[in-house]
PyMOL Python script that loads the backbone (N, CA, C, O; Angstrom):
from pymol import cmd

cmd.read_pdbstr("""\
ATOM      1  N   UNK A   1       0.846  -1.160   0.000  1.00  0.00           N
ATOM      2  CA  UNK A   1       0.000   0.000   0.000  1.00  0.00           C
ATOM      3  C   UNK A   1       0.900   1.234   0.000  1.00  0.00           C
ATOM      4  O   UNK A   1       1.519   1.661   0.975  1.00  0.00           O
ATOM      5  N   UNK A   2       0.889   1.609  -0.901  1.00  0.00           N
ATOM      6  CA  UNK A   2       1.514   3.185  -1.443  1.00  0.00           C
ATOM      7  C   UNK A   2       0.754   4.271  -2.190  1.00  0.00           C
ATOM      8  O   UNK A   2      -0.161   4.153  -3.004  1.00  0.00           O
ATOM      9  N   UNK A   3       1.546   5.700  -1.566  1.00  0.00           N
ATOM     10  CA  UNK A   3       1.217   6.389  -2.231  1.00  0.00           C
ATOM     11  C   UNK A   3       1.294   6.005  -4.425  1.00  0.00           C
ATOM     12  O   UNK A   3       2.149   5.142  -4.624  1.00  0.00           O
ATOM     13  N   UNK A   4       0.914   6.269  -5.178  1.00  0.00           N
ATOM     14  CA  UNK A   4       0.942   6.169  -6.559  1.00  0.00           C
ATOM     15  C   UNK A   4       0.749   6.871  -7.639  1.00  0.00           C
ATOM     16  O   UNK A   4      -0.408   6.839  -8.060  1.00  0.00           O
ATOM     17  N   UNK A   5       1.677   7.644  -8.368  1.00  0.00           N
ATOM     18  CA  UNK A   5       1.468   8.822  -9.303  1.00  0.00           C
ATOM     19  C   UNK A   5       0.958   7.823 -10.775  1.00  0.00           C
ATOM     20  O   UNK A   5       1.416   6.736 -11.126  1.00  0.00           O
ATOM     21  N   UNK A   6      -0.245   8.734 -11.492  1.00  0.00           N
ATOM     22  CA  UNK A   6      -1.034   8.295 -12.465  1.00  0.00           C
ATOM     23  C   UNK A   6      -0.742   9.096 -13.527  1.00  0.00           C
ATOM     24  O   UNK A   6       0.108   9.915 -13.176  1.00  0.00           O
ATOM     25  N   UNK A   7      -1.156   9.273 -15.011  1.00  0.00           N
ATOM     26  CA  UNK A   7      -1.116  10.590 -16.059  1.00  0.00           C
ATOM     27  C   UNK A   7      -1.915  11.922 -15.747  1.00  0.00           C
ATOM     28  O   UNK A   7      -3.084  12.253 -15.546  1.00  0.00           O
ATOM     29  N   UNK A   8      -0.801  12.444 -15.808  1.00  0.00           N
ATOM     30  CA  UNK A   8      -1.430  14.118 -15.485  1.00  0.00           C
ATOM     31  C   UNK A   8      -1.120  14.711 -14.447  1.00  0.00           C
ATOM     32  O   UNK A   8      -1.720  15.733 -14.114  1.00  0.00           O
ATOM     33  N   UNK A   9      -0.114  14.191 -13.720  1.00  0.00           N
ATOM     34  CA  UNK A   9       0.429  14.168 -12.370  1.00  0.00           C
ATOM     35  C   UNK A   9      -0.248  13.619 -11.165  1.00  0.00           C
ATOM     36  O   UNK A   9       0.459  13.505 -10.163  1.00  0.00           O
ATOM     37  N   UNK A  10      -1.399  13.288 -11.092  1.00  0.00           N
ATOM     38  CA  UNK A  10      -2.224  12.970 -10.416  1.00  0.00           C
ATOM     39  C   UNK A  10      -1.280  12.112  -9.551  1.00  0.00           C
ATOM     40  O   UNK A  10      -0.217  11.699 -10.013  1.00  0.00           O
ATOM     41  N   UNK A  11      -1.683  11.845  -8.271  1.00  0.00           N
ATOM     42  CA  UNK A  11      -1.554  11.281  -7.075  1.00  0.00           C
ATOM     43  C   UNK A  11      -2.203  10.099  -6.340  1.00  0.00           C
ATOM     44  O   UNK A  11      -2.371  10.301  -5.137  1.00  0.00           O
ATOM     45  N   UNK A  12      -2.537   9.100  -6.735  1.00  0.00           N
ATOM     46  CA  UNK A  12      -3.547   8.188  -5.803  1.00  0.00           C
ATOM     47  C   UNK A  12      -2.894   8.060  -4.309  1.00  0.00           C
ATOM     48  O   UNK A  12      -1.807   7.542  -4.051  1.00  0.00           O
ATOM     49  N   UNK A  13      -3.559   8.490  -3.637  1.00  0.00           N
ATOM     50  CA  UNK A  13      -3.306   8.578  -1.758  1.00  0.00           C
ATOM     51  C   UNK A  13      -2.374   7.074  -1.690  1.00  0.00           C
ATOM     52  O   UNK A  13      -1.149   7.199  -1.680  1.00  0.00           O
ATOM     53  N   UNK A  14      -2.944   5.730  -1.648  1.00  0.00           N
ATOM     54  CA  UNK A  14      -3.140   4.838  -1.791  1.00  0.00           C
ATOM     55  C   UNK A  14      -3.615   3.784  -2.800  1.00  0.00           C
ATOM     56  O   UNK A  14      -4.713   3.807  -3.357  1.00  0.00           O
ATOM     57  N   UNK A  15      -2.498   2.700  -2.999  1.00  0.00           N
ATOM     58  CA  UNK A  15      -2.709   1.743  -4.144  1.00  0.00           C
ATOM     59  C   UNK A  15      -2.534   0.223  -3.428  1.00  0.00           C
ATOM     60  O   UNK A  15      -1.548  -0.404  -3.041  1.00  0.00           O
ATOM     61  N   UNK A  16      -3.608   0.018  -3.440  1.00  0.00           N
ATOM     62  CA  UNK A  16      -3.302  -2.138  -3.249  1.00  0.00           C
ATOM     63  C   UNK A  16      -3.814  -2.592  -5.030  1.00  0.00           C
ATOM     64  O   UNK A  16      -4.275  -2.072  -6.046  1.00  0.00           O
ATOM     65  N   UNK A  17      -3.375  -3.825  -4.532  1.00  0.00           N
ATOM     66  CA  UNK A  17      -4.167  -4.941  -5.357  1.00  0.00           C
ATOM     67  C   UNK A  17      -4.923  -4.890  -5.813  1.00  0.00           C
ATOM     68  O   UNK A  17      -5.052  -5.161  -7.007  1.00  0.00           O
ATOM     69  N   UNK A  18      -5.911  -4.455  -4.938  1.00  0.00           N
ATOM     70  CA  UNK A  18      -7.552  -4.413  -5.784  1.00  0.00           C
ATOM     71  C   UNK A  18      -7.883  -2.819  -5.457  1.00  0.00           C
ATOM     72  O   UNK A  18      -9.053  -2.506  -5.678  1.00  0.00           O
ATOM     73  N   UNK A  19      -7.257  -2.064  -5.100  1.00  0.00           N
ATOM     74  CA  UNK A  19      -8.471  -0.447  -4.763  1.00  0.00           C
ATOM     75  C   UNK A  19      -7.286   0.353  -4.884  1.00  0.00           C
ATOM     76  O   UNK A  19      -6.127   0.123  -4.537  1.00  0.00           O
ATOM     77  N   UNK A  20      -7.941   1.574  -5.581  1.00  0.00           N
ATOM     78  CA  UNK A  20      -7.344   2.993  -5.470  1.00  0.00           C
ATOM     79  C   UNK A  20      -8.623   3.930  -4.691  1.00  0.00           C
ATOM     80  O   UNK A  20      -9.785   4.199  -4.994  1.00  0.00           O
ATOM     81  N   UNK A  21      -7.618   4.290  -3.400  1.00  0.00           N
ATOM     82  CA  UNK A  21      -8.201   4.384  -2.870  1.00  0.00           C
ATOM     83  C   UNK A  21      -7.515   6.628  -2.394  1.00  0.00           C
ATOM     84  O   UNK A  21      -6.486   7.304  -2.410  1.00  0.00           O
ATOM     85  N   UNK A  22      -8.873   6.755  -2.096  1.00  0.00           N
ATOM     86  CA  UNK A  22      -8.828   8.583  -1.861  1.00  0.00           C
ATOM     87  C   UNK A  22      -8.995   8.376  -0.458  1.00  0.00           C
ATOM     88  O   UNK A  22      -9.761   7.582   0.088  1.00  0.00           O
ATOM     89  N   UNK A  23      -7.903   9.469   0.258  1.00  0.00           N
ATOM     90  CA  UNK A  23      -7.960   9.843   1.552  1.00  0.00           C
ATOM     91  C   UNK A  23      -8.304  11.229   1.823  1.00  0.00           C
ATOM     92  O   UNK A  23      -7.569  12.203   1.657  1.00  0.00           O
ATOM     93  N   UNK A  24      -9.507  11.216   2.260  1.00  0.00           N
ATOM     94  CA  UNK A  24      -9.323  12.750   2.029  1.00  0.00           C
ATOM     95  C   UNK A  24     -10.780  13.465   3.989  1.00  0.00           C
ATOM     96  O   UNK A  24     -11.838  12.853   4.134  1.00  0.00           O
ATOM     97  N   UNK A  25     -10.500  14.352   4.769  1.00  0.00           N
ATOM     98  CA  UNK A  25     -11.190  14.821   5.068  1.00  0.00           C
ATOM     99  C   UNK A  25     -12.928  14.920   5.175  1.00  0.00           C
ATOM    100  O   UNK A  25     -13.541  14.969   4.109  1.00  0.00           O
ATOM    101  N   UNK A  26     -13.748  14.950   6.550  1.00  0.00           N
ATOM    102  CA  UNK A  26     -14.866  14.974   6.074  1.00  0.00           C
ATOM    103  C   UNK A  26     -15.503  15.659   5.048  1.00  0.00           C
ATOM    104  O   UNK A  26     -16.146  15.236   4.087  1.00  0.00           O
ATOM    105  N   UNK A  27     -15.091  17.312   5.570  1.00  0.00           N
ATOM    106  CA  UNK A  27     -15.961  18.022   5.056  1.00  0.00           C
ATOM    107  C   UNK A  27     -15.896  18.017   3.563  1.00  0.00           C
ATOM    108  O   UNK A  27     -16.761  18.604   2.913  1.00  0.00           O
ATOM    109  N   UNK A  28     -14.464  17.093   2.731  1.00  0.00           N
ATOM    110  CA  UNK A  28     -13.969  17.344   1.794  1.00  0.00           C
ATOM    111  C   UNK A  28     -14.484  15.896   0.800  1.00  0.00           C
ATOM    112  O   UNK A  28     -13.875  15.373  -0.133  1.00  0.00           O
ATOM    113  N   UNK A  29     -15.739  15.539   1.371  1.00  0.00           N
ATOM    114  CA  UNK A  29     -16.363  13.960   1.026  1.00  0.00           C
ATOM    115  C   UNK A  29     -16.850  13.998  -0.623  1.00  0.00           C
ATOM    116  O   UNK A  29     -16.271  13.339  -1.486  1.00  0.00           O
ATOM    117  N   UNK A  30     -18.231  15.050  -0.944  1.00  0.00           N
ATOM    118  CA  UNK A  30     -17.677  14.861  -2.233  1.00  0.00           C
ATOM    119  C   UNK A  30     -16.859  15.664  -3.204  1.00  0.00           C
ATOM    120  O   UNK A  30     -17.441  16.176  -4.160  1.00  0.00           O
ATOM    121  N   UNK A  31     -16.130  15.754  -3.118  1.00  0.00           N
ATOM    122  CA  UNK A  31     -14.829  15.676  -3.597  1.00  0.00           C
ATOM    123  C   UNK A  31     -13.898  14.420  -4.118  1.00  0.00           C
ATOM    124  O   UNK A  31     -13.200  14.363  -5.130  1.00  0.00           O
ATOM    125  N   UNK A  32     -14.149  13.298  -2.953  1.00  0.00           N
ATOM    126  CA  UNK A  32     -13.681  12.203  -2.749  1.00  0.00           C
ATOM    127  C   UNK A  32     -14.383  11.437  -4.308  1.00  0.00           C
ATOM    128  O   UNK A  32     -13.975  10.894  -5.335  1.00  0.00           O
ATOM    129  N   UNK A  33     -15.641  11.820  -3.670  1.00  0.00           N
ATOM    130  CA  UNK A  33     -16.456  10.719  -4.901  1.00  0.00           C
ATOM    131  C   UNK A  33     -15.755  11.036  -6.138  1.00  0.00           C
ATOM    132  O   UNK A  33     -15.636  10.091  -6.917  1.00  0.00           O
ATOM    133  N   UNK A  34     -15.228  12.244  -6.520  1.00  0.00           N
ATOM    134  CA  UNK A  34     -15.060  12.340  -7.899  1.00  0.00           C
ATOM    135  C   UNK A  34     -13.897  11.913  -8.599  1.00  0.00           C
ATOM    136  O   UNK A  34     -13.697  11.702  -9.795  1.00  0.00           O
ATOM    137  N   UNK A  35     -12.823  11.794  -7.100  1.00  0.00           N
ATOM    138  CA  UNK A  35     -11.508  11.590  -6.988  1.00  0.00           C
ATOM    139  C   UNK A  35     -10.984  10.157  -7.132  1.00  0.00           C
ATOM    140  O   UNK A  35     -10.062   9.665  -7.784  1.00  0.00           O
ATOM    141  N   UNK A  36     -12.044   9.585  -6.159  1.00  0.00           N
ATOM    142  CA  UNK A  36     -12.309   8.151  -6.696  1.00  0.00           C
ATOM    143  C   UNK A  36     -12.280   7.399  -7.750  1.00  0.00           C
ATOM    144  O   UNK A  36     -11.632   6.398  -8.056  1.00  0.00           O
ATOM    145  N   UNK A  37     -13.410   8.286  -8.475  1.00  0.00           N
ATOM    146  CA  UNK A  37     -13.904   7.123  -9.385  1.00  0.00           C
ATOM    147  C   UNK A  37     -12.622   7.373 -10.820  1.00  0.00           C
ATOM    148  O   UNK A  37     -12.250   6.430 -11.519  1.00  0.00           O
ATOM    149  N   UNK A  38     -12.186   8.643 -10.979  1.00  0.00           N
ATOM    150  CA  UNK A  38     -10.955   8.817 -11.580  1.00  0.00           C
ATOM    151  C   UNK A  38      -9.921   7.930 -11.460  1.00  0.00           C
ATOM    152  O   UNK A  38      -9.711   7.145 -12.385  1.00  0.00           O
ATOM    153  N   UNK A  39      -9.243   7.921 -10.484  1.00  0.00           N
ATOM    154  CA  UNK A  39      -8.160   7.057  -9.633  1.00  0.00           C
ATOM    155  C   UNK A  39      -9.010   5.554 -10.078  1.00  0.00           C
ATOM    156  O   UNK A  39      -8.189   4.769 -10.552  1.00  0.00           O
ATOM    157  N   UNK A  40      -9.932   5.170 -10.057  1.00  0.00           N
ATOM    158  CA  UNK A  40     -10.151   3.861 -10.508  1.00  0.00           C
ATOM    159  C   UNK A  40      -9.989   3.752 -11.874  1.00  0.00           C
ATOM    160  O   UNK A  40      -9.154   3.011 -12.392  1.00  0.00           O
ATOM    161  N   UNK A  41     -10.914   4.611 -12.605  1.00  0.00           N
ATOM    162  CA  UNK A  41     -10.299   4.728 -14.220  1.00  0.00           C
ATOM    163  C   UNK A  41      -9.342   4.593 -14.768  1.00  0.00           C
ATOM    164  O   UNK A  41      -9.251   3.938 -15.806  1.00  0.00           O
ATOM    165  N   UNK A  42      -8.086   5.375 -14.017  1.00  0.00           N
ATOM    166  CA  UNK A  42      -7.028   5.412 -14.565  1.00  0.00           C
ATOM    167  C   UNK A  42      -5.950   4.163 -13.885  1.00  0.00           C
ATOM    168  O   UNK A  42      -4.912   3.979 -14.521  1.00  0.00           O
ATOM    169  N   UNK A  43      -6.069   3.710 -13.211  1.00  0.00           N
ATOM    170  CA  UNK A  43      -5.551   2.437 -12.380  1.00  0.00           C
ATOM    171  C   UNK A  43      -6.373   1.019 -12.766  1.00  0.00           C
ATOM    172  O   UNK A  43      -5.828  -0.051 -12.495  1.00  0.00           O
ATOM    173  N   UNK A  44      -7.847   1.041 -13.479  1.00  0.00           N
ATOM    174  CA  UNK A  44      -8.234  -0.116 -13.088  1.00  0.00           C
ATOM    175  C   UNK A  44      -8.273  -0.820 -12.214  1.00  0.00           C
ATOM    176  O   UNK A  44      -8.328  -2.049 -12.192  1.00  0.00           O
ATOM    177  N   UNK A  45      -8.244   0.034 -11.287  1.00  0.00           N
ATOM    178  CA  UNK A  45      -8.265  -0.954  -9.662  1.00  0.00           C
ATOM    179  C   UNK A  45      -9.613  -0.479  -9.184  1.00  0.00           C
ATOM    180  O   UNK A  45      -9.877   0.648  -9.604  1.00  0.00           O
ATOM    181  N   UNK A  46     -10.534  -1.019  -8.427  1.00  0.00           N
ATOM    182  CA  UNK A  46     -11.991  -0.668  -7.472  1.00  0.00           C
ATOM    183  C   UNK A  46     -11.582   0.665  -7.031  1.00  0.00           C
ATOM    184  O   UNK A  46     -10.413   1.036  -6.937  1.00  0.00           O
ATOM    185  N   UNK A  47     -12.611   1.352  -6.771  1.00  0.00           N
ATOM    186  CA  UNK A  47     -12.785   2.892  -6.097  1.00  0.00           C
ATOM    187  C   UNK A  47     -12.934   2.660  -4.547  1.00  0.00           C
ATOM    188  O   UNK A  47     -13.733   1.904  -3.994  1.00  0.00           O
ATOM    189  N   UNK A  48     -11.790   3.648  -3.845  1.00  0.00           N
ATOM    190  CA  UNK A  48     -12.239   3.740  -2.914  1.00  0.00           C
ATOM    191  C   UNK A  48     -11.870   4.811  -1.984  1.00  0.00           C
ATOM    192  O   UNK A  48     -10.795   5.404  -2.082  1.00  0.00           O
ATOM    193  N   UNK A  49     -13.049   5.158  -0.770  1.00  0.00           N
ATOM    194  CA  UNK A  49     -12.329   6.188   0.004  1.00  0.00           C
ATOM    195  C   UNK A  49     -12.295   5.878   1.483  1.00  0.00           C
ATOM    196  O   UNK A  49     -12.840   4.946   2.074  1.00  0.00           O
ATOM    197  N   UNK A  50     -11.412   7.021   2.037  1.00  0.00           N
ATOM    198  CA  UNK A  50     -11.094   6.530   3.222  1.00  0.00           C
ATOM    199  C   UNK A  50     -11.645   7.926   3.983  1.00  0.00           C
ATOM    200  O   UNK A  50     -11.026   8.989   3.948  1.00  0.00           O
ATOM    201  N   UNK A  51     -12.645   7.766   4.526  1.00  0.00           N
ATOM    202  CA  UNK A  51     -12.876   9.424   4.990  1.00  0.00           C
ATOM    203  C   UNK A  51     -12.680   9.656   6.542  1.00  0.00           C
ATOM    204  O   UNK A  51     -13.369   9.036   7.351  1.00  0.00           O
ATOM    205  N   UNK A  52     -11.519  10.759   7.012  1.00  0.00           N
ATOM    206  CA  UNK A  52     -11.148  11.076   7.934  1.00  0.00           C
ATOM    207  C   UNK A  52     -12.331  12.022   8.904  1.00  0.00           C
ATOM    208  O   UNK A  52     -12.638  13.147   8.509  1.00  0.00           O
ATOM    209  N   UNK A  53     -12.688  11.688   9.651  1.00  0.00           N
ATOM    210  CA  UNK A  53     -13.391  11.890  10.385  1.00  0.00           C
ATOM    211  C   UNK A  53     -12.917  12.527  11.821  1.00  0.00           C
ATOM    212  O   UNK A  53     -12.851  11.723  12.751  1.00  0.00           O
ATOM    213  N   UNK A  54     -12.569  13.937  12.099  1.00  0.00           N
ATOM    214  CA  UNK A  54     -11.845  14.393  13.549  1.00  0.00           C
ATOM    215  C   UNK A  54     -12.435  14.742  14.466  1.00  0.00           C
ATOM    216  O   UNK A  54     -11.807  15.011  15.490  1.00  0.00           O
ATOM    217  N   UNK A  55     -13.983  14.874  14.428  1.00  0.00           N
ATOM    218  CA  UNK A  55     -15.063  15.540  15.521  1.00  0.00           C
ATOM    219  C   UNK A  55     -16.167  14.719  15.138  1.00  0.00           C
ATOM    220  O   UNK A  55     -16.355  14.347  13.979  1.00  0.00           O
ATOM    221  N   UNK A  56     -17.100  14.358  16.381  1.00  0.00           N
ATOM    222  CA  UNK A  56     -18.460  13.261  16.270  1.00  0.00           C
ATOM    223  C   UNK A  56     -18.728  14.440  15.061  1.00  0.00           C
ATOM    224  O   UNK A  56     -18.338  14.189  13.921  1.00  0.00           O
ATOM    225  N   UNK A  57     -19.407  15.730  15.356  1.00  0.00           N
ATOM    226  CA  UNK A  57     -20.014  16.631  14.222  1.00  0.00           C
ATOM    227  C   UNK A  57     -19.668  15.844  12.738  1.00  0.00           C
ATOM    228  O   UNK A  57     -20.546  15.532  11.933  1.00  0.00           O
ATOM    229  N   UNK A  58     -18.152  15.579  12.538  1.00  0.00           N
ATOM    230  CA  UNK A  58     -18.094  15.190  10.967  1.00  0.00           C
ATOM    231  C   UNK A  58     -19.159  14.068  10.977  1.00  0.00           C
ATOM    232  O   UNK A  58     -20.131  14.694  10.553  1.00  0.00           O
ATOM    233  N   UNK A  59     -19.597  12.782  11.199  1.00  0.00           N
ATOM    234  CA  UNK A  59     -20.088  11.839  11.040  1.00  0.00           C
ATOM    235  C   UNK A  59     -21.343  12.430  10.129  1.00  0.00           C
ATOM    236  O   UNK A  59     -21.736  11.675   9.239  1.00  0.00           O
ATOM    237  N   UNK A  60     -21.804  13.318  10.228  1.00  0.00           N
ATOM    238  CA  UNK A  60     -22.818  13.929   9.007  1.00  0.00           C
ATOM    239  C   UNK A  60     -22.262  13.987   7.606  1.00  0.00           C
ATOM    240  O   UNK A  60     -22.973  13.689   6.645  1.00  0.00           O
ATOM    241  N   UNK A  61     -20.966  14.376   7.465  1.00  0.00           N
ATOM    242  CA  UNK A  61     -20.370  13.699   6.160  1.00  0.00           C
ATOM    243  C   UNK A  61     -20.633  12.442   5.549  1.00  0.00           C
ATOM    244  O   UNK A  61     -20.925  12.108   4.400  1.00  0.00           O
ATOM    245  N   UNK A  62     -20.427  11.744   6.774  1.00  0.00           N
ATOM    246  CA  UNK A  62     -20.002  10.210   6.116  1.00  0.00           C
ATOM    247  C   UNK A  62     -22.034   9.269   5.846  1.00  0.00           C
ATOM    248  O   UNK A  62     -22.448   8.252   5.289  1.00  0.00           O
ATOM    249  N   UNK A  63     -22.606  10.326   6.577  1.00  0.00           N
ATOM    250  CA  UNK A  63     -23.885   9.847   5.848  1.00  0.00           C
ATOM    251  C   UNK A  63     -24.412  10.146   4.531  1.00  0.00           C
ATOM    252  O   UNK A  63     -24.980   9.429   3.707  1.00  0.00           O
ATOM    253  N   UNK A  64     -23.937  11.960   4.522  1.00  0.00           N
ATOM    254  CA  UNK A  64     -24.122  12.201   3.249  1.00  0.00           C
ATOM    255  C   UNK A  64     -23.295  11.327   2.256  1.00  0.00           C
ATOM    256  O   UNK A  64     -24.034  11.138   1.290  1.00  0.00           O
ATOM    257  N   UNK A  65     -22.314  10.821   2.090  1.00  0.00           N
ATOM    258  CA  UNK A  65     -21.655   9.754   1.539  1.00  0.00           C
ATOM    259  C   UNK A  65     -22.308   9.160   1.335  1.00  0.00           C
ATOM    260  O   UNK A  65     -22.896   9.256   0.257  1.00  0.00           O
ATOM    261  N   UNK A  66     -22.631   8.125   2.290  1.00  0.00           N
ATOM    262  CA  UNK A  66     -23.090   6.772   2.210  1.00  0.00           C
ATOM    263  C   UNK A  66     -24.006   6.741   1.284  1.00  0.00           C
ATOM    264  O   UNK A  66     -24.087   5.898   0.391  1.00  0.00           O
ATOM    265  N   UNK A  67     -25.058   8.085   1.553  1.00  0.00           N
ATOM    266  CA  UNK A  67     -26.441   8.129   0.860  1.00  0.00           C
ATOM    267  C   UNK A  67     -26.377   7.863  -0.221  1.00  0.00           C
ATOM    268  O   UNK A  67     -26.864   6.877  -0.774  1.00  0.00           O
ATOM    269  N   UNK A  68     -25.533   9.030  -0.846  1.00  0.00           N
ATOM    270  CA  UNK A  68     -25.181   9.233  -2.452  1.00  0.00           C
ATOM    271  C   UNK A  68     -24.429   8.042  -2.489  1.00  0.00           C
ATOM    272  O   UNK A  68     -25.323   7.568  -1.787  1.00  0.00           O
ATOM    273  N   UNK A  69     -23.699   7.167  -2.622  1.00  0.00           N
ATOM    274  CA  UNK A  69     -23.308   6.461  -3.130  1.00  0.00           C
ATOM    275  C   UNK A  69     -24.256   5.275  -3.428  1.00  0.00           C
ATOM    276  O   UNK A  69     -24.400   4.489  -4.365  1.00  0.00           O
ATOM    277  N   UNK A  70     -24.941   5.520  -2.015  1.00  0.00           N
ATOM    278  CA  UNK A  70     -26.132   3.912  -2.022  1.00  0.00           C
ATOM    279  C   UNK A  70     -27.544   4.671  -3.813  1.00  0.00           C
ATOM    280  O   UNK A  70     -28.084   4.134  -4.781  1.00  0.00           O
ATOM    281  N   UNK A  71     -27.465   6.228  -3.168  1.00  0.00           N
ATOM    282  CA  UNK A  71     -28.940   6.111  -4.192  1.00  0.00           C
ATOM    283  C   UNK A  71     -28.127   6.372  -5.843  1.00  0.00           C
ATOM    284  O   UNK A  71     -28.627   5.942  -6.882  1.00  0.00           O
ATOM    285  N   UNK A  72     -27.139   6.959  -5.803  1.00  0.00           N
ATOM    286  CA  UNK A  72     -26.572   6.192  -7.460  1.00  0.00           C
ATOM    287  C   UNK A  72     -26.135   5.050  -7.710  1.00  0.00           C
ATOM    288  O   UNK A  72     -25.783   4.632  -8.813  1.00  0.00           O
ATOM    289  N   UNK A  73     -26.133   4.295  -6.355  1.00  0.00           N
ATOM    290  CA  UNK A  73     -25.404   2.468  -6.858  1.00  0.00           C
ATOM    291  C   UNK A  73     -23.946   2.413  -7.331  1.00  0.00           C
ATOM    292  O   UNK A  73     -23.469   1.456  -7.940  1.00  0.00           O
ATOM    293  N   UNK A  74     -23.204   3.661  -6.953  1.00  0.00           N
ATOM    294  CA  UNK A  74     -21.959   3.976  -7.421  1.00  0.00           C
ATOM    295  C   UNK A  74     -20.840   2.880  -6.725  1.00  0.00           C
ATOM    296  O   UNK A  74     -20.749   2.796  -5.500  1.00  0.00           O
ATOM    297  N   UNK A  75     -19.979   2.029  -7.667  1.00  0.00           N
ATOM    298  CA  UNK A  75     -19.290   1.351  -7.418  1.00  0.00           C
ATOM    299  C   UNK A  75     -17.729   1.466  -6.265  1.00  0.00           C
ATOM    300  O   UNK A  75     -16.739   0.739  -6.343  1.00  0.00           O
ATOM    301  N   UNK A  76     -17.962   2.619  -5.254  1.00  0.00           N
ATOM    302  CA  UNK A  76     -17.327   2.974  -4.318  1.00  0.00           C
ATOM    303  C   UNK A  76     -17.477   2.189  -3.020  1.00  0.00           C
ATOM    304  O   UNK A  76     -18.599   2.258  -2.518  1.00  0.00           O
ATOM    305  N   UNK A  77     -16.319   1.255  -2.203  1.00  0.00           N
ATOM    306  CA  UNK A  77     -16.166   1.102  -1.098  1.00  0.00           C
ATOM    307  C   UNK A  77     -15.583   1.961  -0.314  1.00  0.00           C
ATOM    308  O   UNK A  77     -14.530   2.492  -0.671  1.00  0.00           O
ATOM    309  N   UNK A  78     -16.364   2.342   1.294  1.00  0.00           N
ATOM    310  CA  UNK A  78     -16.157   3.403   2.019  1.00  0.00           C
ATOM    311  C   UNK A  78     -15.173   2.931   3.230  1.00  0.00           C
ATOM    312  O   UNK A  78     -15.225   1.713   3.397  1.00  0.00           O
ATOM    313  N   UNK A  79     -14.489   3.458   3.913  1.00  0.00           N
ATOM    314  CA  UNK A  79     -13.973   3.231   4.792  1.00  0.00           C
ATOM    315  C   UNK A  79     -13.772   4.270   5.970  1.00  0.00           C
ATOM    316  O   UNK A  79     -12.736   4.903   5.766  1.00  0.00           O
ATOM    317  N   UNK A  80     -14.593   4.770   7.466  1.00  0.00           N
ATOM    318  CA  UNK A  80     -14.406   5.645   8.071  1.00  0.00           C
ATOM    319  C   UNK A  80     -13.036   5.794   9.030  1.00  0.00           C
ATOM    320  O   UNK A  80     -12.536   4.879   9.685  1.00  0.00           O
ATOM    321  N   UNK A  81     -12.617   6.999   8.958  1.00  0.00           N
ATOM    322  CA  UNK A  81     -11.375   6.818  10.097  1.00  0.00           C
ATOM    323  C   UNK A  81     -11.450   7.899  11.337  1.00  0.00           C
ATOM    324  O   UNK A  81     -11.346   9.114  11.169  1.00  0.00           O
ATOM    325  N   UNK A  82     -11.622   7.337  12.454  1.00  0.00           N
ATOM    326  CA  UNK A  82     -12.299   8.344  12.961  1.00  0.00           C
ATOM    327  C   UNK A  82     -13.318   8.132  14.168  1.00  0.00           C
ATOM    328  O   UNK A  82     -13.776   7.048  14.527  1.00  0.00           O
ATOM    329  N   UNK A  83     -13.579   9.365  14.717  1.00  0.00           N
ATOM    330  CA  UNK A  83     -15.064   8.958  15.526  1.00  0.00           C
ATOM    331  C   UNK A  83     -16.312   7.927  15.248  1.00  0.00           C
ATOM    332  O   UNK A  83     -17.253   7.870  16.039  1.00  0.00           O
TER     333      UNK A  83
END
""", "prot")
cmd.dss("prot")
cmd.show_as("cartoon", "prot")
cmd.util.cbc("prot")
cmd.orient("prot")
């Protein structure tokens, strides 16, 4: 698991086997989504994010997440870090 530079300079936070994965801040969630699904495009690896969570308050992020991902069916696994 490493950081991983893609075309265009781009950055994937994180690269395994199977996921490119975005680390990024609550408040900074979608953002993530878009960051994601790029980083999967260009890697062919699964989408994924890791959302940092530093105050109970953020946890309203990570629903708005969840939501949107569940009501577009968007091929993103979530991962909270955090409260």
């Amino acid at each position: 698991m490493t950081e991983y530079r893609v075309s265009g300079g781009l950055r994937v936070d994180c690269l395994t086997d199977e996921y490119a994965i975005e680390m990024d801040f609550a408040r900074k969630w979608s953002e993530a989504i878009g960051q994601s699904m790029e980083y999967s495009m260009l890697t062919e690896k699964k989408a994924g994010i890791v959302l940092i969570l530093k105050k109970k308050s953020d946890y309203r992020y990570w629903k708005r997440l969840k939501k949107l991902i569940a009501h577009y069916q968007l091929p993103i696994t979530v991962w909270q870090l955090g409260p």
